[in-house]
Kinemage of the C-alpha trace (Angstrom):
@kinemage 1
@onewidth
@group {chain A} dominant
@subgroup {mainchain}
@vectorlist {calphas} color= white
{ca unk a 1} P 0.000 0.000 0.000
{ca unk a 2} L 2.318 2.542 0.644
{ca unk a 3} L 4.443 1.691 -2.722
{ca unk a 4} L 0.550 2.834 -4.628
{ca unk a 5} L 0.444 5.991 -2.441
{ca unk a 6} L 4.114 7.069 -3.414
{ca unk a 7} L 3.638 6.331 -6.870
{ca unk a 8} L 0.488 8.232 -6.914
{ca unk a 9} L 1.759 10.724 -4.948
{ca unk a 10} L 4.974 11.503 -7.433
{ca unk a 11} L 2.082 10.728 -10.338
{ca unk a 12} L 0.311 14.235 -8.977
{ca unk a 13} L 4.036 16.150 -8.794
{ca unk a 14} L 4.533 15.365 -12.381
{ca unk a 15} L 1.260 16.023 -13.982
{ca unk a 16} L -0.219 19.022 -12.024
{ca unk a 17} L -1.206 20.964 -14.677
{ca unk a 18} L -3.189 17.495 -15.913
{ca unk a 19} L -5.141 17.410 -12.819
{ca unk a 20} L -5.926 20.996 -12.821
{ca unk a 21} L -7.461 20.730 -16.170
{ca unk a 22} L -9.123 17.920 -15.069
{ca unk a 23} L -10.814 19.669 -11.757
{ca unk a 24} L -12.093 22.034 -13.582
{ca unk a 25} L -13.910 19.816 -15.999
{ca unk a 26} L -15.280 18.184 -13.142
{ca unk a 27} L -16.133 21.369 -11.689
{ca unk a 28} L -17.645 22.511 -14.842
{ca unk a 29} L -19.952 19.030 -15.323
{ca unk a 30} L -20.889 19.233 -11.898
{ca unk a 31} L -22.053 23.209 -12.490
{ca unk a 32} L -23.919 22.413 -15.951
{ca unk a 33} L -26.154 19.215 -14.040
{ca unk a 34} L -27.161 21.250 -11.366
{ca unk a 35} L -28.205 24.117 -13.535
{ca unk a 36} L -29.521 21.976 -16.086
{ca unk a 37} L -31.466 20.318 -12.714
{ca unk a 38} L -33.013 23.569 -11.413
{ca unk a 39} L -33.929 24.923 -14.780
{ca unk a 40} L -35.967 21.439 -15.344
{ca unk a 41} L -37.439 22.464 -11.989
{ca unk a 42} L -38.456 26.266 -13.268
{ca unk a 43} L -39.811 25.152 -16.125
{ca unk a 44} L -41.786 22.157 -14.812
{ca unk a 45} L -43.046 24.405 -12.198
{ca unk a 46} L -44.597 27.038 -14.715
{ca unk a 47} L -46.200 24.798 -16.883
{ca unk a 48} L -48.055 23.373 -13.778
{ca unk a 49} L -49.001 26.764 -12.873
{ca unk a 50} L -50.320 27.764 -16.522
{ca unk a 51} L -51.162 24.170 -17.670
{ca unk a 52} L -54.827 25.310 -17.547
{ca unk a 53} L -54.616 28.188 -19.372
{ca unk a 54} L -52.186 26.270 -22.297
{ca unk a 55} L -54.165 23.070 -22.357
{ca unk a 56} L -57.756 24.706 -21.891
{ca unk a 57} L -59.553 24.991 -25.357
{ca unk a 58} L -63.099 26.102 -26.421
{ca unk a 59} L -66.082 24.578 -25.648
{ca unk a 60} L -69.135 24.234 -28.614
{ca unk a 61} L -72.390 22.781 -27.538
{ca unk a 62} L -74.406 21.053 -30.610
{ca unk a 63} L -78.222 19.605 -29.926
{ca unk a 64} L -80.626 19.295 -32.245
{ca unk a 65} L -83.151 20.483 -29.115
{ca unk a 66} L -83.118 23.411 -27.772
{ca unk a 67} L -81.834 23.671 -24.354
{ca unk a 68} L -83.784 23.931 -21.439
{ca unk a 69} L -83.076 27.565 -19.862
{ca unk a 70} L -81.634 26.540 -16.722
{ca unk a 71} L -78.846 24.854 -18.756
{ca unk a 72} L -78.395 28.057 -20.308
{ca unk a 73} L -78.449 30.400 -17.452
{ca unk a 74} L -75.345 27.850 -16.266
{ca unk a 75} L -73.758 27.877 -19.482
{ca unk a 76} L -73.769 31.578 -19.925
{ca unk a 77} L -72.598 32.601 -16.195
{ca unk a 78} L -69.604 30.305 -16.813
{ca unk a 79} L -68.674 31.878 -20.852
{ca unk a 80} L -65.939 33.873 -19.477
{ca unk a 81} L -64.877 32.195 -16.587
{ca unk a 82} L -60.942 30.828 -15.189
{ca unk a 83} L -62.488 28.588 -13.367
């Protein structure tokens, strides 16, 4: 074991430039997952809030009958409505 640590540790003296390059590619991959992560998160999160308003469509009523008024009343108090 201590024959592996010297010969990594003499490794690391000759190739320090090597492992900074590689930290900071680490550092870098690390950086773009969580950012990638949290955007997922924003976006997820406002398509939840708006999904009604992006998903919702128009509604159109056919019957050969006329409706009864009470059906009417109901449909016309809700024509503009978020609900």
């Amino acid at each position: 074991m201590p024959f592996l640590l010297e010969l990594a540790w003499r490794d690391l003296r000759a190739s320090g430039r090597s492992l900074w390059v590689f930290c900071v590619c680490l550092l870098l991959g690390v950086s773009l997952i969580a950012a990638t992560g949290g955007l997922y998160r924003q976006v997820g999160a406002s398509l939840q809030a708006e999904s009604r308003s992006l998903f919702g469509g128009d509604l159109e009523v056919e019957s050969r009958a006329s409706l009864p008024p009470g059906v009417l009343d109901w449909m016309n108090a809700r024509a503009g409505c978020r609900c």
